[in-house]
N, CA, C and O atoms as a GROMACS GRO file, in nm:
protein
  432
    1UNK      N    1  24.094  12.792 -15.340
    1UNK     CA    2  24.007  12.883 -15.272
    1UNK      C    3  23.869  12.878 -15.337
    1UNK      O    4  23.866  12.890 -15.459
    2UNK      N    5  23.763  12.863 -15.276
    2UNK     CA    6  23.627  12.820 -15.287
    2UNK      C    7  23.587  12.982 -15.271
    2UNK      O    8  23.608  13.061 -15.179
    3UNK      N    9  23.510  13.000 -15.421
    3UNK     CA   10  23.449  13.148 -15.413
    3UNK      C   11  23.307  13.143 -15.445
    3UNK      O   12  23.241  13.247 -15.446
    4UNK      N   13  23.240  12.990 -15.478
    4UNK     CA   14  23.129  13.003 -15.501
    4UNK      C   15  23.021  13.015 -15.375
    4UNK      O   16  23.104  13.076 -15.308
    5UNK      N   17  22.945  13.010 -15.316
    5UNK     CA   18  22.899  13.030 -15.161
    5UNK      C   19  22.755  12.936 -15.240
    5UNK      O   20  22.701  12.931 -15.351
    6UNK      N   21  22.737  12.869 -15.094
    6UNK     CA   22  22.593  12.742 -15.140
    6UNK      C   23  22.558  12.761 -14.990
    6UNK      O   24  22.611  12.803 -14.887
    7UNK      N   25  22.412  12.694 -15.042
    7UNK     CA   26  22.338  12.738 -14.937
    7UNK      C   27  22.373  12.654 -14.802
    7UNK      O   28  22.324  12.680 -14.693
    8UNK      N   29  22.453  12.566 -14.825
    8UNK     CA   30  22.520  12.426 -14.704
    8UNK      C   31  22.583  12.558 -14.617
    8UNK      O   32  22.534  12.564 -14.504
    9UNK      N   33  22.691  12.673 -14.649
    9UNK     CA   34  22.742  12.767 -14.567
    9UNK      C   35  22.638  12.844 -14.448
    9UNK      O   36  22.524  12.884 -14.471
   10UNK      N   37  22.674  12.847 -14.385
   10UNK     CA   38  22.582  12.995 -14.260
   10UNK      C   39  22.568  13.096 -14.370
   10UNK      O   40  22.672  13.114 -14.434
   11UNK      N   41  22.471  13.160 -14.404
   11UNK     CA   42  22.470  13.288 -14.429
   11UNK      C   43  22.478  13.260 -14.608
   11UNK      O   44  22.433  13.346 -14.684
   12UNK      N   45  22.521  13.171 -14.645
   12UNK     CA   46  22.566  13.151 -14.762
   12UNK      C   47  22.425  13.187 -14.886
   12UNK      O   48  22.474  13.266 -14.967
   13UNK      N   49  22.293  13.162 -14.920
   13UNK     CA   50  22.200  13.155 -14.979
   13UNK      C   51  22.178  13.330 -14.961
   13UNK      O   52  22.176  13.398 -15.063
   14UNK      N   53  22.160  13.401 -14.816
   14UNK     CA   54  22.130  13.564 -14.809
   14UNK      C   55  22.278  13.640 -14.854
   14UNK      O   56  22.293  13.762 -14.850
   15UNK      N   57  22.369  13.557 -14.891
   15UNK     CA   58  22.472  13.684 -14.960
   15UNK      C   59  22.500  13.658 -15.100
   15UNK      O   60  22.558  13.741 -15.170
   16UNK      N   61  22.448  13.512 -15.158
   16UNK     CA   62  22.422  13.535 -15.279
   16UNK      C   63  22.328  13.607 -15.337
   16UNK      O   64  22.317  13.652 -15.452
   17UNK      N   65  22.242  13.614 -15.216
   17UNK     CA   66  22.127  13.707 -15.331
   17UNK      C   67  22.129  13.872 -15.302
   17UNK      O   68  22.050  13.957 -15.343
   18UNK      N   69  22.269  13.890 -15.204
   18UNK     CA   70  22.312  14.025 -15.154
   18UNK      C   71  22.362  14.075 -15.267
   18UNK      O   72  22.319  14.184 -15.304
   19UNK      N   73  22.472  14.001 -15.355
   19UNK     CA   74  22.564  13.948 -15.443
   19UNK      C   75  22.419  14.006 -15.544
   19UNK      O   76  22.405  14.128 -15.547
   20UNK      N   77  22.331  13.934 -15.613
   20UNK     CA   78  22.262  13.928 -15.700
   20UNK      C   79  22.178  14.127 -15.688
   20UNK      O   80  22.186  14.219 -15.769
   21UNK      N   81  22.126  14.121 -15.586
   21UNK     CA   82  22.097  14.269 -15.568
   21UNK      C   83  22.156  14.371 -15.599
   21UNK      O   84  22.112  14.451 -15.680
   22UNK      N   85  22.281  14.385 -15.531
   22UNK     CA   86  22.378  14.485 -15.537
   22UNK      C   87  22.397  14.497 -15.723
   22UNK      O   88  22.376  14.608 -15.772
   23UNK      N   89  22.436  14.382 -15.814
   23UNK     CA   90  22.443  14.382 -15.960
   23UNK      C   91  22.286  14.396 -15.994
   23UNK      O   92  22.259  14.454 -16.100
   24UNK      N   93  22.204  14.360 -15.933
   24UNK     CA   94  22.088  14.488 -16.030
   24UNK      C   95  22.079  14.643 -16.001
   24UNK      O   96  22.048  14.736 -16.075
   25UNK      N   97  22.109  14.641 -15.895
   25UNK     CA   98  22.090  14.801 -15.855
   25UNK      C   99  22.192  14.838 -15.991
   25UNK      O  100  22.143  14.909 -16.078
   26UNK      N  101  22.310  14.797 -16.006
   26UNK     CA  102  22.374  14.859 -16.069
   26UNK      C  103  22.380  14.884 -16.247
   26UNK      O  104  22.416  14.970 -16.327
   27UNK      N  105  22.329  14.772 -16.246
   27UNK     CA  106  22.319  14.720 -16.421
   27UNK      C  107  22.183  14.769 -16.425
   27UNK      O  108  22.161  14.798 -16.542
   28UNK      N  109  22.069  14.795 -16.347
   28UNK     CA  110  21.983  14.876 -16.418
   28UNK      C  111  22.010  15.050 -16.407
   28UNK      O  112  21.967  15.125 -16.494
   29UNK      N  113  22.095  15.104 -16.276
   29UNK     CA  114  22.136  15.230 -16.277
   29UNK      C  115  22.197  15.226 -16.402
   29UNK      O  116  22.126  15.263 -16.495
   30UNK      N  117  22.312  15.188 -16.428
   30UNK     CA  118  22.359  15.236 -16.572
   30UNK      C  119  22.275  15.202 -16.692
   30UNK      O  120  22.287  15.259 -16.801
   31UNK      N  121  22.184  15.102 -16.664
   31UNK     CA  122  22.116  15.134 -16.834
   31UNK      C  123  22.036  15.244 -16.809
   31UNK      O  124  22.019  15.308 -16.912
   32UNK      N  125  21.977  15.294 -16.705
   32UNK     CA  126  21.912  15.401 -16.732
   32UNK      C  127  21.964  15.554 -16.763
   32UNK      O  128  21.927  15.650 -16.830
   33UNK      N  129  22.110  15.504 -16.641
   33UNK     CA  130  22.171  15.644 -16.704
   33UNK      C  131  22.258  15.625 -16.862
   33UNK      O  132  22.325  15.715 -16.912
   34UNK      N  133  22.246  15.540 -16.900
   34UNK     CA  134  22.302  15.516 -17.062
   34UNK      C  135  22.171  15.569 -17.151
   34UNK      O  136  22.209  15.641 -17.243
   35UNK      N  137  22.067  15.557 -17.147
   35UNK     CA  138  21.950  15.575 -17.237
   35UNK      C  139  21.978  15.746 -17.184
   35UNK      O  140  21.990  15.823 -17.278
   36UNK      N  141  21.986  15.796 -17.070
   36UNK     CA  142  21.980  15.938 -17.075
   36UNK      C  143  22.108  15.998 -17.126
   36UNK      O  144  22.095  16.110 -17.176
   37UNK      N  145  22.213  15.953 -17.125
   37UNK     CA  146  22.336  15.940 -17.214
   37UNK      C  147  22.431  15.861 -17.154
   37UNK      O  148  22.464  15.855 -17.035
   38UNK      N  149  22.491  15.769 -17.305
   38UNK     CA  150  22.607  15.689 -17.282
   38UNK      C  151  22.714  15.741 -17.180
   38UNK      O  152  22.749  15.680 -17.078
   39UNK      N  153  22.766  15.872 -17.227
   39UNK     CA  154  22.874  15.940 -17.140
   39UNK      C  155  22.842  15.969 -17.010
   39UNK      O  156  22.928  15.961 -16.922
   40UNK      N  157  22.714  16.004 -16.984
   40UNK     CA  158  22.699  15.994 -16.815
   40UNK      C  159  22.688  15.865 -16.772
   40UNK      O  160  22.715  15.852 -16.653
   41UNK      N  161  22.644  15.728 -16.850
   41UNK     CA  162  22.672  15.602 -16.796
   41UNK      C  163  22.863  15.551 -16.780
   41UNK      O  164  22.919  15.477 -16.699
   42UNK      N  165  22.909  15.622 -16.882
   42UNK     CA  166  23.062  15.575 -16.833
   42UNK      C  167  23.125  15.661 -16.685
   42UNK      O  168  23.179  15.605 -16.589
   43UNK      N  169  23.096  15.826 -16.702
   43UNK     CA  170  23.142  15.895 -16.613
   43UNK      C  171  23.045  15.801 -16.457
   43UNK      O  172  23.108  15.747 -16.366
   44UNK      N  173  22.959  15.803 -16.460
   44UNK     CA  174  22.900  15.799 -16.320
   44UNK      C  175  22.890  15.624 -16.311
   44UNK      O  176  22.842  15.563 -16.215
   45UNK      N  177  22.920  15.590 -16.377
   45UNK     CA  178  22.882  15.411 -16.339
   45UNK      C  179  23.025  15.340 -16.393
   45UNK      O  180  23.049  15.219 -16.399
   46UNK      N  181  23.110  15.447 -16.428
   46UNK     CA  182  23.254  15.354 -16.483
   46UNK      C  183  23.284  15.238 -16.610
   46UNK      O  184  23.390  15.184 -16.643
   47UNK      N  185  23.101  15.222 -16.686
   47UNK     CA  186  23.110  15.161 -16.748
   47UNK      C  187  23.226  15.195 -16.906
   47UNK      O  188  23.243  15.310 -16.948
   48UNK      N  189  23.274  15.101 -16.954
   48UNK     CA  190  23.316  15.128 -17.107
   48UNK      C  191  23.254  15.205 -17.205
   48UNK      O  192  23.137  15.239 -17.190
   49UNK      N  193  23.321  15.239 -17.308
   49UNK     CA  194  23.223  15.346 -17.396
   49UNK      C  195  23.118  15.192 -17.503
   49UNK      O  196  23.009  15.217 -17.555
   50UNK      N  197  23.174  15.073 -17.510
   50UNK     CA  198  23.112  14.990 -17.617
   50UNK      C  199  23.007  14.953 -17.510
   50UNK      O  200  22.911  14.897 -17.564
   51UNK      N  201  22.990  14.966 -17.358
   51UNK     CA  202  22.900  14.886 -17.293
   51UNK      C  203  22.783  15.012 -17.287
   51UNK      O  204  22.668  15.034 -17.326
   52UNK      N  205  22.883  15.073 -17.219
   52UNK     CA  206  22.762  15.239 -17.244
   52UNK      C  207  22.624  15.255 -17.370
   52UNK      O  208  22.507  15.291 -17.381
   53UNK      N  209  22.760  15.189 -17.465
   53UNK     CA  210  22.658  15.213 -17.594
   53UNK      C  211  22.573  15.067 -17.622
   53UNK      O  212  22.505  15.082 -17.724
   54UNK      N  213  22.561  14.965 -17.580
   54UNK     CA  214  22.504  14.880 -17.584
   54UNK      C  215  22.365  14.851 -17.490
   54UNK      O  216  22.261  14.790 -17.510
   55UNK      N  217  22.423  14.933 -17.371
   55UNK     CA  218  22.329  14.942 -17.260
   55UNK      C  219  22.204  15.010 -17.288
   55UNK      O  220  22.099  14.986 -17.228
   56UNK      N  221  22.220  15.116 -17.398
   56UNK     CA  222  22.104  15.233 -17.450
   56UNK      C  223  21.995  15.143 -17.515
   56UNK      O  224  21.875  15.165 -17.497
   57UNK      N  225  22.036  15.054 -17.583
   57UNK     CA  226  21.911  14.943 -17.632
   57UNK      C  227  21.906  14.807 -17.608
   57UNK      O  228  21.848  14.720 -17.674
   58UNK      N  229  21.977  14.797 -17.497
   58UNK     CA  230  22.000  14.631 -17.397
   58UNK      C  231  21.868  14.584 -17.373
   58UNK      O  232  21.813  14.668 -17.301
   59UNK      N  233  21.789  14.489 -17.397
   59UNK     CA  234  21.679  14.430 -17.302
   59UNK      C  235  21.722  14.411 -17.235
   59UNK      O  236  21.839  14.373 -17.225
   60UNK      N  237  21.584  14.443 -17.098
   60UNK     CA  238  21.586  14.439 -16.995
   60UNK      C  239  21.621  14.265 -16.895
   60UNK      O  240  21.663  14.222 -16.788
   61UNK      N  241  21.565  14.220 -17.033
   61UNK     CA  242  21.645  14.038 -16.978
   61UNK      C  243  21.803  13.985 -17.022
   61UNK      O  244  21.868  13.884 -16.998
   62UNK      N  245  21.826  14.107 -17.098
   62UNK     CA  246  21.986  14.093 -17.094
   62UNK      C  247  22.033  14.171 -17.034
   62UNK      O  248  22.142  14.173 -17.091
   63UNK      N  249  22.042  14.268 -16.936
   63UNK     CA  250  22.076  14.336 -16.809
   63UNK      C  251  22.070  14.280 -16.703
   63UNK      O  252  22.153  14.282 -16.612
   64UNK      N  253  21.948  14.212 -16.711
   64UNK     CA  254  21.900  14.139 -16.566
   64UNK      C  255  22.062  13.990 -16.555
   64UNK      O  256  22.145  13.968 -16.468
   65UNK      N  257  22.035  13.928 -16.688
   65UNK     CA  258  22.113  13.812 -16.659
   65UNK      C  259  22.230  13.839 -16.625
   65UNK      O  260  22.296  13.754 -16.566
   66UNK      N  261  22.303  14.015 -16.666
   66UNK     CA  262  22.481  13.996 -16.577
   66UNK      C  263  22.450  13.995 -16.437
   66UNK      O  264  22.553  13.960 -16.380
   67UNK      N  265  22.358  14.015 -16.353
   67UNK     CA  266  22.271  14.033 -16.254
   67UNK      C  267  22.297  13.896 -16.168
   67UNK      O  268  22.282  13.893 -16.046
   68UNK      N  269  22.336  13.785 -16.245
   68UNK     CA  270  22.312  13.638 -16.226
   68UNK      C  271  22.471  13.575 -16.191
   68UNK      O  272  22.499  13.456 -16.180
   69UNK      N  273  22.585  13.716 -16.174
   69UNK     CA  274  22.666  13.638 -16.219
   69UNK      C  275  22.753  13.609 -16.028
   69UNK      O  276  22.702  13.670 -15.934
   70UNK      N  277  22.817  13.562 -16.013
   70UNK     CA  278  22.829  13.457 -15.888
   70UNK      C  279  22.964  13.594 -15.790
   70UNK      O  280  23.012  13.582 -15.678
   71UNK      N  281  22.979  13.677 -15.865
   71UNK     CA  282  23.063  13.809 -15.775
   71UNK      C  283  22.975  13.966 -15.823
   71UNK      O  284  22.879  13.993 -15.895
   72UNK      N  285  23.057  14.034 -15.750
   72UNK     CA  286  22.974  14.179 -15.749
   72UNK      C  287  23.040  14.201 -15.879
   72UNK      O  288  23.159  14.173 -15.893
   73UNK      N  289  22.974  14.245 -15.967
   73UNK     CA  290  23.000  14.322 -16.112
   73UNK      C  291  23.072  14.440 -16.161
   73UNK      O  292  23.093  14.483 -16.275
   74UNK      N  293  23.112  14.490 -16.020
   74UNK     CA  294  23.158  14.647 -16.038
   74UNK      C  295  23.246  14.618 -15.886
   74UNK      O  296  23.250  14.521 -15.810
   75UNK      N  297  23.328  14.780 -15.887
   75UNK     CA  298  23.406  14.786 -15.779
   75UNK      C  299  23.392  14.893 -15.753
   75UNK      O  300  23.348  14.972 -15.836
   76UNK      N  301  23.423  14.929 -15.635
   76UNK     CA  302  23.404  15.087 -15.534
   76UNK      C  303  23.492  15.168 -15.574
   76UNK      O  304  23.610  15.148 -15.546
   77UNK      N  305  23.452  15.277 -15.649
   77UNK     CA  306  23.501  15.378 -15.672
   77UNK      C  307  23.574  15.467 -15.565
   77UNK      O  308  23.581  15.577 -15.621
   78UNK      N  309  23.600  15.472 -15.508
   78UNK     CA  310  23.642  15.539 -15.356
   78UNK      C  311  23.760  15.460 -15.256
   78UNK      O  312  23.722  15.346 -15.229
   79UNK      N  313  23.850  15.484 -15.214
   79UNK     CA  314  23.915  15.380 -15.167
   79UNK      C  315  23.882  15.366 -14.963
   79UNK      O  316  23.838  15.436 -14.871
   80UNK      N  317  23.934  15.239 -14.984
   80UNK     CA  318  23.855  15.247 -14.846
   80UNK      C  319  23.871  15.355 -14.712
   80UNK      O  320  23.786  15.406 -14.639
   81UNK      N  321  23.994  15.363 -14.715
   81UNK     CA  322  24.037  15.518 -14.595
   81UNK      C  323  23.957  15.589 -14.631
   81UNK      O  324  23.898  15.641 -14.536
   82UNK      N  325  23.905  15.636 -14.776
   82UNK     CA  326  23.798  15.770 -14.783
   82UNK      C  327  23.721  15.717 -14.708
   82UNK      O  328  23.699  15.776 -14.602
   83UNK      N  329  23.648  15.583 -14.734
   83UNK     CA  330  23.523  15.582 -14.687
   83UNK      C  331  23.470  15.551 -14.529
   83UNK      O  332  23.363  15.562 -14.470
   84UNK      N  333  23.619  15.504 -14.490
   84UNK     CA  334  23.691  15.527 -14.321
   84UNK      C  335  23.662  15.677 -14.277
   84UNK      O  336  23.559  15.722 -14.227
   85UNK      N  337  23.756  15.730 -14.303
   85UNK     CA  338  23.803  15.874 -14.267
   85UNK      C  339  23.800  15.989 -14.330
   85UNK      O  340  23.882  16.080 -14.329
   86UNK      N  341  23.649  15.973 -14.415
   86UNK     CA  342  23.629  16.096 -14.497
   86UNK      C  343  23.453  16.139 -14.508
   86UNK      O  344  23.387  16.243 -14.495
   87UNK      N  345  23.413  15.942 -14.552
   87UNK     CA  346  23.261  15.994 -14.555
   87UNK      C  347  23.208  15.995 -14.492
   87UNK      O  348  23.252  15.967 -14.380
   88UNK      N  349  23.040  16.036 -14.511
   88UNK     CA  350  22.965  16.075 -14.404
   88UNK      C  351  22.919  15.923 -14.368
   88UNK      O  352  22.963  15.822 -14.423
   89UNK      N  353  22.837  15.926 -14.279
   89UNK     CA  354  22.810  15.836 -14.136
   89UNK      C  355  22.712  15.747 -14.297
   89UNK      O  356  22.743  15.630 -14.321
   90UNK      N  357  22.637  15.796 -14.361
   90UNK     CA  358  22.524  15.722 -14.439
   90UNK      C  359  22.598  15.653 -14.509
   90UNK      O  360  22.548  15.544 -14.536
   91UNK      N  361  22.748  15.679 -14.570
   91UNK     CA  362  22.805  15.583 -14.696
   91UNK      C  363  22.873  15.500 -14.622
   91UNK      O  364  22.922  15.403 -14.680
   92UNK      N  365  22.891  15.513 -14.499
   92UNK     CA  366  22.983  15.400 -14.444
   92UNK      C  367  22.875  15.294 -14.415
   92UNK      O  368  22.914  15.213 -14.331
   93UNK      N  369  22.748  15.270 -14.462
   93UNK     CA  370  22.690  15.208 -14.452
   93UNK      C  371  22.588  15.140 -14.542
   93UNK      O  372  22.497  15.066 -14.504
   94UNK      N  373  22.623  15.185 -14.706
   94UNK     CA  374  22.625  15.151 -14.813
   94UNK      C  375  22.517  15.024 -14.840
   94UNK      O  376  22.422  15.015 -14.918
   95UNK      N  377  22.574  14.926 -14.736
   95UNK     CA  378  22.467  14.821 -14.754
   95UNK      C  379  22.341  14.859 -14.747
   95UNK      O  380  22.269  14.870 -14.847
   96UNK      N  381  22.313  14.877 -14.659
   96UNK     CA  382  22.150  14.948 -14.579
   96UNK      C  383  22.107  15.019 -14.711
   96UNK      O  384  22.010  14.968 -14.766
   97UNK      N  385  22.161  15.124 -14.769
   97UNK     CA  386  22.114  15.219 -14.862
   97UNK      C  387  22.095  15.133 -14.966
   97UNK      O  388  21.999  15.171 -15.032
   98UNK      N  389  22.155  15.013 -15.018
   98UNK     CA  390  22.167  14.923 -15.158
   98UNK      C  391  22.019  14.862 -15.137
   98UNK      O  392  21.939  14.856 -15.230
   99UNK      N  393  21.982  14.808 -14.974
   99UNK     CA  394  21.880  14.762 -14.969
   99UNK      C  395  21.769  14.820 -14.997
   99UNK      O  396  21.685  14.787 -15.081
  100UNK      N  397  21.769  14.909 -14.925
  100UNK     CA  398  21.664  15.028 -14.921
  100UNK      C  399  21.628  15.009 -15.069
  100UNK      O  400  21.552  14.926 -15.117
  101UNK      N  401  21.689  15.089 -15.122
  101UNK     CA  402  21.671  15.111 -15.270
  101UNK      C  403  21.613  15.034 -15.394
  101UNK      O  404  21.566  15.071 -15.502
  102UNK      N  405  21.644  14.881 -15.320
  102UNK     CA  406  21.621  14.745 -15.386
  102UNK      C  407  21.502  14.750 -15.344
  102UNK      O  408  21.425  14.774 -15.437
  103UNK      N  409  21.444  14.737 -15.233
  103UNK     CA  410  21.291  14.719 -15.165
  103UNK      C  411  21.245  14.823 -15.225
  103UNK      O  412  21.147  14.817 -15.151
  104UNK      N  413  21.214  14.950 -15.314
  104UNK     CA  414  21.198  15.071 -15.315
  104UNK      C  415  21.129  15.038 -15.466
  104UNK      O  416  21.033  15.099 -15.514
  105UNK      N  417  21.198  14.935 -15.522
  105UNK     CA  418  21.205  14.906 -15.663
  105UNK      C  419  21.147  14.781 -15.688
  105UNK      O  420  21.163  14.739 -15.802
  106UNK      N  421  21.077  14.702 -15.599
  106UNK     CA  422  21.066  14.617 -15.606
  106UNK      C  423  21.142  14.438 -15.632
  106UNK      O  424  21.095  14.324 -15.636
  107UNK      N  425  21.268  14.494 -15.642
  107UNK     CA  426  21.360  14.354 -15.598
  107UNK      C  427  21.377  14.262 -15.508
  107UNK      O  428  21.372  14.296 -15.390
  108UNK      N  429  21.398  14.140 -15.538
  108UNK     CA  430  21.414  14.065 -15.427
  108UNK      C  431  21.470  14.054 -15.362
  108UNK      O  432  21.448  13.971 -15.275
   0.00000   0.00000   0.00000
């Protein structure tokens, strides 16, 4: 099973860098909520307590590079029926908001 995606695929080049987005939104959310405290970076971002605490004085070019890595970095806290048959109309649409947020911040 072929998990790397190249740009030869349809679509293949705009979901690696969907892929690449989605892990900055996230690896810079938790370093920031780690510098405001480690424990709200584990509670709200799921990270470990050794990453939590590493994240508080991480350069910003060693955050960026897990950013680089070829799957999404994290997993959905929520299981999918919630997000079927529970959330509101805006999280079932998660992507849109990841973007938003990325353009907001200046990402690519």
């Amino acid at each position: 099973m072929q998990t790397e995606l190249n740009a030869a695929v349809p679509g293949g080049a705009h979901l690696r860098e969907t892929v690449r987005t989605c892990n900055r939104l996230y690896w810079m959310g938790a370093r920031e909520a780690a510098q405001v405290s480690p424990q709200y970076a584990e509670t709200v971002f799921g990270v470990t307590p050794d990453t939590a605490e590493w994240l508080v004085s991480a350069p910003l070019e060693a955050v960026l590079d897990l950013a680089e890595a070829p799957v999404v970095t994290f997993r959905m806290a929520v299981t999918p029926s919630a997000v079927h048959n529970r959330a509101p109309r805006e999280l079932r649409h998660l992507h849109m908001a990841l973007g938003a947020a990325g353009a907001r911040r200046g990402l690519p």
